[in-house]
C-alpha positions in Angstrom: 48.8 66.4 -16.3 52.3 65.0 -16.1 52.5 61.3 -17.6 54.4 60.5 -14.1 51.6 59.6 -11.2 54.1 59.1 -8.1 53.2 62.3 -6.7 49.6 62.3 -7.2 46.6 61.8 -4.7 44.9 58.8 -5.3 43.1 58.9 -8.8 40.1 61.3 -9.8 39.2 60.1 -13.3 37.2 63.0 -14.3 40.1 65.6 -12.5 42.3 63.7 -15.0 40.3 64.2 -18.1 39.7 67.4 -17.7 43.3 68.2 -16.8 44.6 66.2 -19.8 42.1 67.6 -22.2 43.0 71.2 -21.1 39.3 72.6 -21.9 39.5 76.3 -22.3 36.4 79.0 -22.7 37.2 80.1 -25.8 33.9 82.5 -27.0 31.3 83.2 -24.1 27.8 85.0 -25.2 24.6 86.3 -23.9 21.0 85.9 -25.1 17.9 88.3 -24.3 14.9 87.9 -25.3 11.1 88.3 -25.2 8.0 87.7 -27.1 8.1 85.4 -29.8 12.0 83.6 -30.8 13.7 80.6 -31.9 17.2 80.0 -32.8 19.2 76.9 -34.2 22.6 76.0 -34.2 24.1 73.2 -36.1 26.0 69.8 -35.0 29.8 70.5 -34.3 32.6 68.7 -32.9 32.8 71.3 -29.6 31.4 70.9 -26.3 29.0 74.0 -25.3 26.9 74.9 -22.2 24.1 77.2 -22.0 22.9 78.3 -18.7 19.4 80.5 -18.1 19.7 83.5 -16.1 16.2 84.9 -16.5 12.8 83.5 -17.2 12.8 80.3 -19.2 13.4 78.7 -22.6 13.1 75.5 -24.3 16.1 73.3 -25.7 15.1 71.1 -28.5 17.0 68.8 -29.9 17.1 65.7 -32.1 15.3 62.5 -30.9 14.4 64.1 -27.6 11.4 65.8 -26.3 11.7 69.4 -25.9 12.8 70.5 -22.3 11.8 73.8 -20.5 14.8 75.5 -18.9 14.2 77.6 -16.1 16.5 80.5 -14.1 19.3 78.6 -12.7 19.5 75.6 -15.0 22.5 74.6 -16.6 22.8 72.1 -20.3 25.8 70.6 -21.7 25.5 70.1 -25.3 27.9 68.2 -27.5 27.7 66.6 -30.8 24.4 67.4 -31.7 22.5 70.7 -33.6 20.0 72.2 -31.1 17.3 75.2 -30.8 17.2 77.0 -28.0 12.6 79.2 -28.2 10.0 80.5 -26.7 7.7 78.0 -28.0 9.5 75.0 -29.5 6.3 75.1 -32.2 7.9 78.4 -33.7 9.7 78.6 -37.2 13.7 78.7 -36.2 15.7 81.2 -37.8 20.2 80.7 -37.9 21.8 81.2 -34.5 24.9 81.7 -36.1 23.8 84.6 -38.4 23.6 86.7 -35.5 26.5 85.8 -33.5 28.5 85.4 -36.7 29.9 88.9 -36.5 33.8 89.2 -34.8 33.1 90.2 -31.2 29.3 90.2 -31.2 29.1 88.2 -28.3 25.6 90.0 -27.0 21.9 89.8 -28.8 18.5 91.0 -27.6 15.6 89.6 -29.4 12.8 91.9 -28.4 13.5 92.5 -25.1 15.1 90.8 -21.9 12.4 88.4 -20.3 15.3 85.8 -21.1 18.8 86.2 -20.5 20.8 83.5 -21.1 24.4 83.2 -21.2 26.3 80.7 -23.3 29.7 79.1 -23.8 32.0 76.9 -26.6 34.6 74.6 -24.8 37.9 74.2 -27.3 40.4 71.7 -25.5 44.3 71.6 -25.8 45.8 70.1 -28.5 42.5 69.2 -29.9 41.5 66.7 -27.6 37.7 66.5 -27.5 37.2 63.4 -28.9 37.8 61.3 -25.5 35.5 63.4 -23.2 33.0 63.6 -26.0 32.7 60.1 -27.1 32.2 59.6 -23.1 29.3 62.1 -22.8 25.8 62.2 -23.9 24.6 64.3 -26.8 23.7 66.6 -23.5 23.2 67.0 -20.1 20.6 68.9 -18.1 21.4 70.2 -14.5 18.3 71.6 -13.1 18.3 74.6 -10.2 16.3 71.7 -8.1 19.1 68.7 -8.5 21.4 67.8 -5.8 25.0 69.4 -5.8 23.8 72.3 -7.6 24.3 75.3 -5.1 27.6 75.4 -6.5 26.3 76.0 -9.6 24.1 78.3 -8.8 26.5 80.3 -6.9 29.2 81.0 -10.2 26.3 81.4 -12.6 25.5 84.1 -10.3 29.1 85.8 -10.2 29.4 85.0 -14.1 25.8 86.8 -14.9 27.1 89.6 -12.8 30.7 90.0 -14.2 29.0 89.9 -17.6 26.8 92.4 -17.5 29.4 95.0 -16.5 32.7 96.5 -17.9 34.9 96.7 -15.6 39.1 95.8 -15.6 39.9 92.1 -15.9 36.3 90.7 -17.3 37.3 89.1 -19.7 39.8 87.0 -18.1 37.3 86.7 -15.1 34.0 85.3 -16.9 36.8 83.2 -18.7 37.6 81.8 -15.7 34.1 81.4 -13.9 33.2 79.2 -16.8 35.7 77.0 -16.8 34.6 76.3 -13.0 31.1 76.5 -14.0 31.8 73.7 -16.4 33.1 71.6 -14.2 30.6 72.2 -11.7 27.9 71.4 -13.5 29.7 67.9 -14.9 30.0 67.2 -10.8 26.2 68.5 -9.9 25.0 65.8 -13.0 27.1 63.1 -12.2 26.0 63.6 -8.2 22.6 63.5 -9.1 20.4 60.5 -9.5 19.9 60.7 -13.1 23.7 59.7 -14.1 23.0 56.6 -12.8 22.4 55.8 -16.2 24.4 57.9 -18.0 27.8 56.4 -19.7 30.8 57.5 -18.2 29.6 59.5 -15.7 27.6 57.0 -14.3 30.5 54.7 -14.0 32.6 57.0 -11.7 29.5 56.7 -9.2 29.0 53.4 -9.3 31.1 51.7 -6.5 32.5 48.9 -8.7 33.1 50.5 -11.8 34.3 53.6 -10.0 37.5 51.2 -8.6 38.3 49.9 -11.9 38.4 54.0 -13.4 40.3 55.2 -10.4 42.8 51.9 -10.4 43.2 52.4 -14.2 44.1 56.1 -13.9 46.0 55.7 -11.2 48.5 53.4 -13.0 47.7 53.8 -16.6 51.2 51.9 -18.1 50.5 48.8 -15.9 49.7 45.7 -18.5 46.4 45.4 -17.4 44.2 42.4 -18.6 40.3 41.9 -18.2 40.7 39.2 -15.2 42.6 42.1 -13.8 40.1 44.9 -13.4 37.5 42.1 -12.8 39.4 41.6 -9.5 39.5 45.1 -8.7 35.9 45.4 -9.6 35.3 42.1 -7.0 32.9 40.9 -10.0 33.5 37.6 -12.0 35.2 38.3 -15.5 32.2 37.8 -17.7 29.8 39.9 -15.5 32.6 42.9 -15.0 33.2 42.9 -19.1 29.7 43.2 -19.7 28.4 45.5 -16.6 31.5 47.9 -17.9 30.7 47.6 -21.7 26.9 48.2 -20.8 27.9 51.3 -18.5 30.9 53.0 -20.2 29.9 51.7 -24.0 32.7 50.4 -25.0 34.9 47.1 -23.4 37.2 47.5 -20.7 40.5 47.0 -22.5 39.0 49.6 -25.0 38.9 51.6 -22.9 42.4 51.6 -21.5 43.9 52.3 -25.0 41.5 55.1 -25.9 43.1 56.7 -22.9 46.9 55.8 -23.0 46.1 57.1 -26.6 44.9 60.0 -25.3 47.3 60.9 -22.8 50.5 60.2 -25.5 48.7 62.4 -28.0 48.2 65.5 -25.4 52.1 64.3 -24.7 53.2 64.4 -27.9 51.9 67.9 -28.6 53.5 69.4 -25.7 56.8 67.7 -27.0 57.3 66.2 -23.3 59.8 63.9 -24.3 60.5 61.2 -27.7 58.4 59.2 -29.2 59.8 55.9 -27.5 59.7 57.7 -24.2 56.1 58.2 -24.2 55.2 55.1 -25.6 56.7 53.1 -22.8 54.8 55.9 -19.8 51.5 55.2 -21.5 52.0 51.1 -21.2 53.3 49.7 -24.6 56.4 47.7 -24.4 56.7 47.6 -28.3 57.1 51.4 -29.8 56.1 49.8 -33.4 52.9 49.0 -31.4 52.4 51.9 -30.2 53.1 53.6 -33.6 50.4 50.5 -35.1 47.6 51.9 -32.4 48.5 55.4 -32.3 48.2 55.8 -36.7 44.8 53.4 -36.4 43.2 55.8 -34.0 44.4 58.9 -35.1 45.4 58.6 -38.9 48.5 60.1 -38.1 51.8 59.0 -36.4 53.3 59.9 -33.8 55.9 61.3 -34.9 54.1 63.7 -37.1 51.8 64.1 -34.3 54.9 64.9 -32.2 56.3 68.0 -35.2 52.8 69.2 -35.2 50.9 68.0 -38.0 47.3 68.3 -37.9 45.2 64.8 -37.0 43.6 63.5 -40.2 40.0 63.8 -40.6 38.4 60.7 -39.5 
């Protein structure tokens, strides 16, 4: 995304994010199975789907009861470990043990009454944490939800392009994930059950979906709670509080988490100076920028800028 937003369409927040955020396919794998199996994978700061070809399996994870995946399903997972069995009863053995090995990317337990396919999400100059600290811990698209013949359609192509060598697969499946990623955000967030879902909810809801499109749309503007209020046609107390219940964190929070996010993606593509991208992304004082910039990021811009690595927070 280019800081600029003359020459855009009007705003799509999530288009944004996920342009920003550059997510990238960086390992796909594939699962078969039969009999008895369990496998568990720890918490990591990644986003991951797994999507069922074949048959069915459950997804356990913490605080939630199991859920029974079926052919056709799709699951977003991000901060959170999670076991993907047979039976979610069973005895779990280390997921990464067996897809530990450099390019062992395929694993049969048994036999093939289960093929699932899976995939880690890395993001452009390390960007995860905005789009995570939006999502849930995961998200289930079912075969049977609304919006999800799209879905259906890639994880078809994707199965099939897996399963064979041929020229260009790797590049391909790449590819076909990455849509299949975003497909599957757009099938949940159509559905009924983001309604009450965070940030995904929000860009559904007709009010809140205003204030994320107005906001995107001119991200430097000085923009004040009475503001988006306004936009959102709500009083200023019931707007602040509908948002912060919604989105899970305050309106004007909100704004800075993304002008920081944008100037950081900025930064490491070295777009322009320091001062220059402080004034794009809406801060008049570049000593205030540098104030918000080092308290979110434990880093500086300017080291941010010569490529320093983000300190660990």
């Amino acid at each position: 995304m280019i800081l600029s937003q003359s020459s855009r369409e009007a705003a799509d927040p999530l288009s944004d994010v996920l342009d920003v955020l550059g997510p990238r396919i960086s390992r796909l794998t594939r699962l078969e199975a039969a009999n008895d199996w369990s496998l568990e994978f720890p918490a990591l700061d990644r986003l991951k789907f797994v999507a069922l070809l074949k048959g069915t399996s459950w997804l356990i994870l913490p605080d939630h009861a199991p859920r029974l995946m079926g052919a056709g399903d799709v699951c977003l997972i991000g901060r959170t470990p999670y076991a993907v069995a047979s039976d979610p009863a069973l005895p779990r053995t280390d997921g990464r043990s067996l897809f530990g090995s450099p390019g062992r990317d395929a694993v049969q337990l048994g036999g093939s009454d289960m093929i699932s396919i899976g995939g880690s999400v890395s993001f452009a100059e390390g960007n995860a944490d905005f789009l995570l600290d939006m999502l849930p811990d995961f998200l289930l698209i079912p075969r049977s939800s609304p919006g999800s013949g799209s879905v259906a359609t890639i994880l078809a192509l994707l199965g099939d392009e897996m399963a064979q060598a041929r020229l260009g697969r790797g590049i391909v499946t790449a590819r076909l994930a990455e849509v299949l990623l975003v497909e599957a955000v757009r099938a949940h967030a159509d559905g009924g059950e983001a309604a009450g879902m965070g940030w995904l909810g929000a860009l559904s809801d007709p009010r809140l979906g205003r204030v994320l499109r107005a906001v995107h749309d001119d991200i430097a503007r000085p923009w004040t709670v009475a503001q988006l209020a306004s936009v959102a046609n709500m009083s200023r107390a019931a707007f602040s509080a509908h948002f912060t219940r919604r989105v899970g964190q305050a309106p004007l929070a909100y704004v800075r988490a993304w002008r920081l996010t944008l100037a950081r993606a900025a930064l490491g593509r070295g777009d322009a100076d320091v001062a220059s991208i402080a004034s794009k992304v809406g801060y008049t004082s570049q000593s205030a920028f540098g104030h918000a910039f080092r308290r979110s990021f434990g880093i500086s811009p300017r080291a941010c800028r010569q490529g320093r690595p983000l300190a660990d927070r």
